[in-house]
Kinemage of the C-alpha trace (Angstrom):
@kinemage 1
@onewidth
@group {chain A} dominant
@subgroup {mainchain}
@vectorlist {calphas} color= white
{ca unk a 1} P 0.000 0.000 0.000
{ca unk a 2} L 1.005 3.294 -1.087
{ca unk a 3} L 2.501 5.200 1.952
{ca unk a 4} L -0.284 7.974 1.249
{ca unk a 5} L -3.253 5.532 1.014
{ca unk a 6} L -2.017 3.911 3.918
{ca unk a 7} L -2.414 7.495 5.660
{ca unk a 8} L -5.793 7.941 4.367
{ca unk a 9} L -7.034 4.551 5.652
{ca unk a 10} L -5.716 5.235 9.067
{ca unk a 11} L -7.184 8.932 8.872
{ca unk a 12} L -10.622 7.089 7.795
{ca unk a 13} L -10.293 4.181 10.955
{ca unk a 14} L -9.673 6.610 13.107
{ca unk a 15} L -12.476 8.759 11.889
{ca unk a 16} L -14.945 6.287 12.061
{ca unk a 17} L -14.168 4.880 15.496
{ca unk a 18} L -14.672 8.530 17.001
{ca unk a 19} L -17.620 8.978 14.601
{ca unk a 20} L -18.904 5.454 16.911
{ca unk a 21} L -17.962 6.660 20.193
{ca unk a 22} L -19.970 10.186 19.285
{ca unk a 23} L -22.765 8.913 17.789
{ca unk a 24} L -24.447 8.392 20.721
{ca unk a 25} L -26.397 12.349 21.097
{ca unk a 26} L -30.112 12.373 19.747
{ca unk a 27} L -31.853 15.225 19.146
{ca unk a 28} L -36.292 15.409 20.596
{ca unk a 29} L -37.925 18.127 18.172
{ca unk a 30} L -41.425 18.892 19.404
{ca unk a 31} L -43.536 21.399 17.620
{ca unk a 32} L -47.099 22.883 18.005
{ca unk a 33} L -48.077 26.436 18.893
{ca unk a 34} L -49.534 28.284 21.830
{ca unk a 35} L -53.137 27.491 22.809
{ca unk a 36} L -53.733 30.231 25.733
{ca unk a 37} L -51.390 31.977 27.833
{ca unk a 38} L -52.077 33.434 31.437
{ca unk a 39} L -48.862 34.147 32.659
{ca unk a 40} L -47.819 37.556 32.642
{ca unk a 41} L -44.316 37.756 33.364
{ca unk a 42} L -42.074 37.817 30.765
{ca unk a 43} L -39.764 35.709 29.028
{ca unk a 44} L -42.751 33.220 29.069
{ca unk a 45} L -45.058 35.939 28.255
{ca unk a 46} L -43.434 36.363 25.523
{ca unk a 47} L -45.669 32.842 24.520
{ca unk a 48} L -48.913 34.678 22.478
{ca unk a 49} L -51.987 32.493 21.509
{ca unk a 50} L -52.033 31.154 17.863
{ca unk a 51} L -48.324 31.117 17.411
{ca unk a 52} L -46.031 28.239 16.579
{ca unk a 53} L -44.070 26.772 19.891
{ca unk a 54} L -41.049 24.387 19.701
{ca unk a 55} L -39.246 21.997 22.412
{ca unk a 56} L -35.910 20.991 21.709
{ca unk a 57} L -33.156 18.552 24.002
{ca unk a 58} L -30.655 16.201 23.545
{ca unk a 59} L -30.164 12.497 25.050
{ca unk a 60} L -27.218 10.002 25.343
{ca unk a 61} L -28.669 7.288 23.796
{ca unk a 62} L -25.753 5.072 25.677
{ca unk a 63} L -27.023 6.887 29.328
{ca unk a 64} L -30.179 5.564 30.335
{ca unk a 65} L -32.225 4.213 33.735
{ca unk a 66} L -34.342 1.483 33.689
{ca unk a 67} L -37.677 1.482 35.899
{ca unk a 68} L -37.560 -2.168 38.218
{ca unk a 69} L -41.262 -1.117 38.255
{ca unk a 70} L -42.813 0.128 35.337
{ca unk a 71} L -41.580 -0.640 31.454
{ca unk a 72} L -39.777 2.870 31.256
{ca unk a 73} L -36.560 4.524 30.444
{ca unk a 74} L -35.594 7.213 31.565
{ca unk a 75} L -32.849 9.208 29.457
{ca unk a 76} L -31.419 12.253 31.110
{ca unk a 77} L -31.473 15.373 29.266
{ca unk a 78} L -28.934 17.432 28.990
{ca unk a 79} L -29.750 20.426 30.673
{ca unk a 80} L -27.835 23.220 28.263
{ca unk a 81} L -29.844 21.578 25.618
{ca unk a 82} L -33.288 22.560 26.600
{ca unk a 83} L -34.734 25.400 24.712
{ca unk a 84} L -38.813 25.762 25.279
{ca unk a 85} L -39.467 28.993 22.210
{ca unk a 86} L -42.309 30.701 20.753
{ca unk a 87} L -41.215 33.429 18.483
{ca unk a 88} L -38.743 35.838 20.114
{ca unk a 89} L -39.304 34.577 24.176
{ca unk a 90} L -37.497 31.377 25.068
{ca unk a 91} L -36.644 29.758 28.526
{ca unk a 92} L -34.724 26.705 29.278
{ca unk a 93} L -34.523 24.420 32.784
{ca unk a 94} L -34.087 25.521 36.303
{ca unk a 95} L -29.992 26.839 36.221
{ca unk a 96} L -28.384 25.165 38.165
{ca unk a 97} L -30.755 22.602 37.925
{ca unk a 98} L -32.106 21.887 41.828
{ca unk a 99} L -29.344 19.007 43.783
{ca unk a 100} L -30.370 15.871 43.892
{ca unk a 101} L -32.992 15.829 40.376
{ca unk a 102} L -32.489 14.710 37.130
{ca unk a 103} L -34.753 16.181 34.053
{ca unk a 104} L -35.482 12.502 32.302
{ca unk a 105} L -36.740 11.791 28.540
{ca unk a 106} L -39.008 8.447 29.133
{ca unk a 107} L -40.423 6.192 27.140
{ca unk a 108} L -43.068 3.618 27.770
{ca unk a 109} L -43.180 0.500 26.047
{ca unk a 110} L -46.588 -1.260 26.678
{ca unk a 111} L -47.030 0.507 30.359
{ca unk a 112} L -49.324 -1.674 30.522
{ca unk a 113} L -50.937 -1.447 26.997
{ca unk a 114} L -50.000 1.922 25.686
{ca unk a 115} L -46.889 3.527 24.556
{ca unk a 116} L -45.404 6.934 24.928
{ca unk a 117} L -42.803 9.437 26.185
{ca unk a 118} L -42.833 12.231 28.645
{ca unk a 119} L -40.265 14.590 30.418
{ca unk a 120} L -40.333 14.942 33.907
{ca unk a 121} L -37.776 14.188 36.779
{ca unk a 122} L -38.983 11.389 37.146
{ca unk a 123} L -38.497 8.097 34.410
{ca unk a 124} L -41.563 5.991 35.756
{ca unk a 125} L -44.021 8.604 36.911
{ca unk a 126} L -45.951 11.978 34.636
{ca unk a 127} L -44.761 14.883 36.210
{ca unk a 128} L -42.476 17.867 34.740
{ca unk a 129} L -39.026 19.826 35.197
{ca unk a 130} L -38.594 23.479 36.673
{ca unk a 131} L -38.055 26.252 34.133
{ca unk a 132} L -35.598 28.819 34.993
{ca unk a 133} L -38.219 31.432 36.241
{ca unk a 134} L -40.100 32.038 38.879
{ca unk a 135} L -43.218 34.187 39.997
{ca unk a 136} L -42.644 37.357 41.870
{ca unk a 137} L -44.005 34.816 45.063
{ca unk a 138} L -41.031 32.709 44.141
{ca unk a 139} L -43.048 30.151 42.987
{ca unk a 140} L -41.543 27.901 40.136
{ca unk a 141} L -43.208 27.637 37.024
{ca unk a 142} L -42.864 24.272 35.599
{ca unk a 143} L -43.056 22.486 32.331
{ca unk a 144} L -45.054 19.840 31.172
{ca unk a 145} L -44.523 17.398 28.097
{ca unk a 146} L -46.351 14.058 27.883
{ca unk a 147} L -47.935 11.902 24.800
{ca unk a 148} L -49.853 8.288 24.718
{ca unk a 149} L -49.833 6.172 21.877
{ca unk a 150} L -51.775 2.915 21.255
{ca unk a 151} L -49.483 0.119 22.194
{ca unk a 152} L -48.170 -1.421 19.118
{ca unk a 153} L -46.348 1.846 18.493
{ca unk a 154} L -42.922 1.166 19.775
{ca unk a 155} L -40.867 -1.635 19.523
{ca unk a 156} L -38.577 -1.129 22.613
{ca unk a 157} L -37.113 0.969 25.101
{ca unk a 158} L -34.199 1.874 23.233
{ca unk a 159} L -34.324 5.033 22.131
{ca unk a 160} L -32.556 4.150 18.698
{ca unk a 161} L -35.293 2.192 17.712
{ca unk a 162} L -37.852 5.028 18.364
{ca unk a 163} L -36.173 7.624 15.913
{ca unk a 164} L -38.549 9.186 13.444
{ca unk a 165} L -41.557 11.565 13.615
{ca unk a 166} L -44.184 11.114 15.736
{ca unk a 167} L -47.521 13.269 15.228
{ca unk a 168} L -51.512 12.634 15.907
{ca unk a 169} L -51.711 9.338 14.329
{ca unk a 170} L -52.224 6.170 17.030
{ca unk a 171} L -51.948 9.328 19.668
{ca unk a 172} L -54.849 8.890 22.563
{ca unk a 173} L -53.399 11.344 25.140
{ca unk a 174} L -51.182 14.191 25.282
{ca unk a 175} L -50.653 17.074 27.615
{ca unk a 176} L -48.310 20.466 26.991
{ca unk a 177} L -47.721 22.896 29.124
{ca unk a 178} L -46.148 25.563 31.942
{ca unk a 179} L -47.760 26.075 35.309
{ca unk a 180} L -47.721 27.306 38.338
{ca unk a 181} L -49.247 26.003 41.383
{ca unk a 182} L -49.128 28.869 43.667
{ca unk a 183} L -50.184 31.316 45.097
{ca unk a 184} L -53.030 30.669 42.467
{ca unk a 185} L -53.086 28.218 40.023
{ca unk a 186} L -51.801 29.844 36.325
{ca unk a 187} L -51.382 27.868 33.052
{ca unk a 188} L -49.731 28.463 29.759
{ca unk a 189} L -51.515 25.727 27.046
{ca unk a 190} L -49.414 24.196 24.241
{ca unk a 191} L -51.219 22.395 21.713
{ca unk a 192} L -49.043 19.502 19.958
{ca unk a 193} L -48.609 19.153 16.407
{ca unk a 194} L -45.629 16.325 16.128
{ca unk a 195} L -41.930 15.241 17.757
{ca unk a 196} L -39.187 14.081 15.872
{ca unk a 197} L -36.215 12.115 17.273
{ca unk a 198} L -33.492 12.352 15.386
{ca unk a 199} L -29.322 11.453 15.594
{ca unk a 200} L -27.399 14.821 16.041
{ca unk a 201} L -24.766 14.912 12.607
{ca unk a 202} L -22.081 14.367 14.896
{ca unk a 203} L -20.963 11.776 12.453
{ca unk a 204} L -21.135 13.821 8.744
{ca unk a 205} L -19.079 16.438 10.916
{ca unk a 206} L -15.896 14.321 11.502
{ca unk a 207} L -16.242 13.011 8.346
{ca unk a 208} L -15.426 15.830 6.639
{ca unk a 209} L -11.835 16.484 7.145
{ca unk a 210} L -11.083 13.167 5.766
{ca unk a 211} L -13.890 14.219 2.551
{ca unk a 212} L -11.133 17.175 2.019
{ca unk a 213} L -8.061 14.954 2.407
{ca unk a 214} L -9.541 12.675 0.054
{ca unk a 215} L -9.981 15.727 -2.267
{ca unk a 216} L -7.113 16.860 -2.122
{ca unk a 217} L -5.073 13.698 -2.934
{ca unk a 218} L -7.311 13.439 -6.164
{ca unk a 219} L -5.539 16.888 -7.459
């Protein structure tokens, strides 16, 4: 082998085996738009009625819990990755996120004859995450994500084998939103239109150096 192909193929090995180890960050893309809004405080008044609202996180597909109770798995988010957005206004989690709590992405797999996914901080129960803003009480206003399917919907637990786009179809249940639970009750209604779960292009990224070198030993 030609001392430069021999380069290239070790370029290319090593590529693809940190291409592997990287490969493991998915990206959860929900969309809808803003169904009512009583909060009054900005940035999350910033939410009007009508317009179009987006979710986005990312996952370790390789860092997971499983429930020794319920058939869920729970993937922790990664907290820098949360972005809740309707037009200009955007919030993300609680920062720092409170000691001791994990924000989870969980699916259900036949739990016990439906399938689905919420976020909450907890991977076997419904619940929901703090956002990073609180009333003038101090009360935390917190954010709710959940959606039911019929149970032939997912195959597994793994979160690989749920990638793709999920909207109303085989959906029986869903529930989006931001409350508060004191010192009145206040809500801020999401309506959902679809989620998508998708591998992050870590991969095509470190690919291309070696697309260049390969280009430029064509010259």
């Amino acid at each position: 082998m030609k001392p430069y192909l021999r380069s290239i193929a070790v370029s290319l090995g090593a590529l693809l085996l940190a291409a592997s180890a990287l490969a493991a960050p998915v990206q959860v893309t929900v969309t809808g738009s803003v169904d009512f809004n009583f909060i009054g405080l900005p940035p999350l008044s910033g939410f009007a009625p009508g317009a179009p609202a987006s979710l986005t996180f990312t996952v370790d597909s390789n860092n997971f819990v499983d429930s020794v109770n319920f058939p869920t798995r729970g993937y922790p988010i990664d907290t820098s990755s949360f972005v809740l957005s309707s037009g200009a206004a955007s919030i993300g989690l609680q920062n720092p996120f409170p000691a001791g709590q994990t924000p989870y992405f969980a699916l259900r797999n036949n739990d016990p004859a439906v399938d689905g996914f919420f976020v909450a901080t907890s991977y076997e129960f419904l619940g929901g995450v703090p956002l990073d803003q609180t009333h003038t009480t101090g009360a935390r206003y917190q954010h709710d994500f959940h959606v039911t399917y019929t149970g032939d919907t997912l195959s597994s637990l793994d979160i690989l084998d749920a990638l793709g786009t999920y909207d109303n179809t085989g959906l029986t249940v869903f529930g989006w939103g931001v409350w508060r639970n004191s010192p009145d009750f206040v809500f801020l209604g999401l309506d959902f239109g679809q989620m998508t779960i998708t591998p992050e292009p870590t991969s095509l990224a470190l690919l291309a150096p070696l697309a260049t070198l390969l280009a430029r030993r064509r010259r």
